[in-house]
C-alpha positions as a Markdown table, in Angstrom:
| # | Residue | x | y | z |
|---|---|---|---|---|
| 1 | Unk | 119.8 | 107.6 | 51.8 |
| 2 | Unk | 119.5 | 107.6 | 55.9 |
| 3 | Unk | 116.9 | 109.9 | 57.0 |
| 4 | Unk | 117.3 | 112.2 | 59.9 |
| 5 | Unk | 115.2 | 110.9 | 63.2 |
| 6 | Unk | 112.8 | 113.5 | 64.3 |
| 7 | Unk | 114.1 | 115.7 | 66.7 |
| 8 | Unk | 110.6 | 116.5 | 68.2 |
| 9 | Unk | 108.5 | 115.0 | 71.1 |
| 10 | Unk | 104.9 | 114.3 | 71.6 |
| 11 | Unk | 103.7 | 117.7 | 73.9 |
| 12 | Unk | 106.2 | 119.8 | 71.4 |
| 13 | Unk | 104.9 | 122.8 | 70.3 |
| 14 | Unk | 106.1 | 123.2 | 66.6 |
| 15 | Unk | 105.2 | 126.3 | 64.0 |
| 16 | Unk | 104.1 | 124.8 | 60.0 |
| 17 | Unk | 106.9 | 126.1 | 58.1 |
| 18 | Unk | 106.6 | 124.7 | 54.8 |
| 19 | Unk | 109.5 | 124.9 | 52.4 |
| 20 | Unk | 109.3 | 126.7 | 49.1 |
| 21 | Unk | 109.2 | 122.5 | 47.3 |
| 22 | Unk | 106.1 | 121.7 | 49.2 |
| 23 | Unk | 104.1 | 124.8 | 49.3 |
| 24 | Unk | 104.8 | 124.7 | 45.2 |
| 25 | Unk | 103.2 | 121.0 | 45.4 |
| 26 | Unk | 99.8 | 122.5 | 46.5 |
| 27 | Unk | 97.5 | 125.4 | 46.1 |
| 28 | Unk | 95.5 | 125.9 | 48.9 |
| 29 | Unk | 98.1 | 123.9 | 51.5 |
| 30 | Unk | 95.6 | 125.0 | 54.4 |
| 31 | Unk | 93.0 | 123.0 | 53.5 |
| 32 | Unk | 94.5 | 119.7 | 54.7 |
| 33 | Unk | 93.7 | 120.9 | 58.6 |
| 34 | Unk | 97.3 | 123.3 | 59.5 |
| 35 | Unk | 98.1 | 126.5 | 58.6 |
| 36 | Unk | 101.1 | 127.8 | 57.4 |
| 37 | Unk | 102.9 | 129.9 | 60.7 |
| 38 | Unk | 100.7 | 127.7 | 63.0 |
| 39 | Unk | 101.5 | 126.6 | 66.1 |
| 40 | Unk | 100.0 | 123.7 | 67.3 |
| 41 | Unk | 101.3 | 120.8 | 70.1 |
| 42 | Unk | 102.4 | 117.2 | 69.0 |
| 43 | Unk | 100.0 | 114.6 | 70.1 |
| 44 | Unk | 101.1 | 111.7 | 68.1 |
| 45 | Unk | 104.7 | 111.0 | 66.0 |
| 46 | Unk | 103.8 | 108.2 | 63.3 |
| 47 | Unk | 107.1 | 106.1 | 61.7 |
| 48 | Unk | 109.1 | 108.5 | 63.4 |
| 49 | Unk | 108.4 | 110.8 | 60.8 |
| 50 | Unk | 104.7 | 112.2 | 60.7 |
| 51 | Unk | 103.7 | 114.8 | 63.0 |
| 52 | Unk | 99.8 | 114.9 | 64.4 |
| 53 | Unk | 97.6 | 116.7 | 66.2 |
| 54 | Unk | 94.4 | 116.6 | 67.5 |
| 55 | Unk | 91.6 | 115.7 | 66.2 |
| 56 | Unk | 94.0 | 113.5 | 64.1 |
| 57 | Unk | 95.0 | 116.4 | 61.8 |
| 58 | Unk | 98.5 | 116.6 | 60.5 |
| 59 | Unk | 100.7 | 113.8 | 58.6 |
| 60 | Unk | 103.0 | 116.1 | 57.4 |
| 61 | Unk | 107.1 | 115.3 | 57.5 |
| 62 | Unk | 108.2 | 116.5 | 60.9 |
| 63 | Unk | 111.0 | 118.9 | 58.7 |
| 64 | Unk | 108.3 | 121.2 | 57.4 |
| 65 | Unk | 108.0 | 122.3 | 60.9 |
| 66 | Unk | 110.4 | 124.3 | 63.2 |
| 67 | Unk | 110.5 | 124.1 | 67.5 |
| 68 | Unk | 108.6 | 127.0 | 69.2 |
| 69 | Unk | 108.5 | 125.3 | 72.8 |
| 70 | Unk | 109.9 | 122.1 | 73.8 |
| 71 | Unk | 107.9 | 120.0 | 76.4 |
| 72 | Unk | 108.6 | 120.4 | 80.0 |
| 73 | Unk | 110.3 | 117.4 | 81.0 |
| 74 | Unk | 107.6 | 115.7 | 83.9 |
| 75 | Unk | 109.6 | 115.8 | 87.6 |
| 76 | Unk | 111.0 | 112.8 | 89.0 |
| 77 | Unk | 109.5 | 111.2 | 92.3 |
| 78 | Unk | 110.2 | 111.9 | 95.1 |
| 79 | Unk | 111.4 | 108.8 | 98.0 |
| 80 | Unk | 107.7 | 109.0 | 99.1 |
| 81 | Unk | 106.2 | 108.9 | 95.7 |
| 82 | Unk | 104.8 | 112.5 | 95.2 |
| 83 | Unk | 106.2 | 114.0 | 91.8 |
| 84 | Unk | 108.9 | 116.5 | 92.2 |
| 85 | Unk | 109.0 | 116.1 | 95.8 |
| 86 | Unk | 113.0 | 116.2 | 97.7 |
| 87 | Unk | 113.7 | 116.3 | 101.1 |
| 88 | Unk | 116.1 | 118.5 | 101.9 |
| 89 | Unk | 118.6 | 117.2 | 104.2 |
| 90 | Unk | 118.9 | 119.3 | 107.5 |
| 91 | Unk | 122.1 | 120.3 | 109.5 |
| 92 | Unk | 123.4 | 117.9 | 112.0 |
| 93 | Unk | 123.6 | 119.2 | 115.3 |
């Protein structure tokens, strides 16, 4: 069976959404560092499948979570090297 690759990217911010199967796996689900309906901002993606935060907390599959705010993609260079920097071409006389 192929798994799905994760559809999130480090500086995501995901909420914990833990289906019915895994919240019946454990009885205080909190106590490994994420709440359930947190939001909290990908720092790390391990085997394409684990999701992290900081201070290293997480490991969860990244399918037990659901996309609150994707990450702002960073502005390309301009031509003199400062980010998100265009010149604007001007009339011709």
């Amino acid at each position: 069976m192929k798994r799905k690759a994760c559809p999130f990217k480090i500086g995501d911010y995901v909420r914990f959404t833990p289906s019915r199967r895994t919240m019946g796996w454990y009885q205080n689900i909190e106590q490994f560092g994420v709440k359930v309906d947190e939001v909290r901002q990908i720092e790390a993606i391990k085997d394409g499948v684990y999701l992290y935060f900081d201070s290293g907390q997480g490991g969860w599959p990244w399918n037990e979570f659901t996309l609150v705010k994707a990450k702002r993609p960073t502005p390309k260079a301009g031509r003199d090297g400062a980010p998100g920097h265009r010149r604007h071409a001007t009339a011709k006389k």
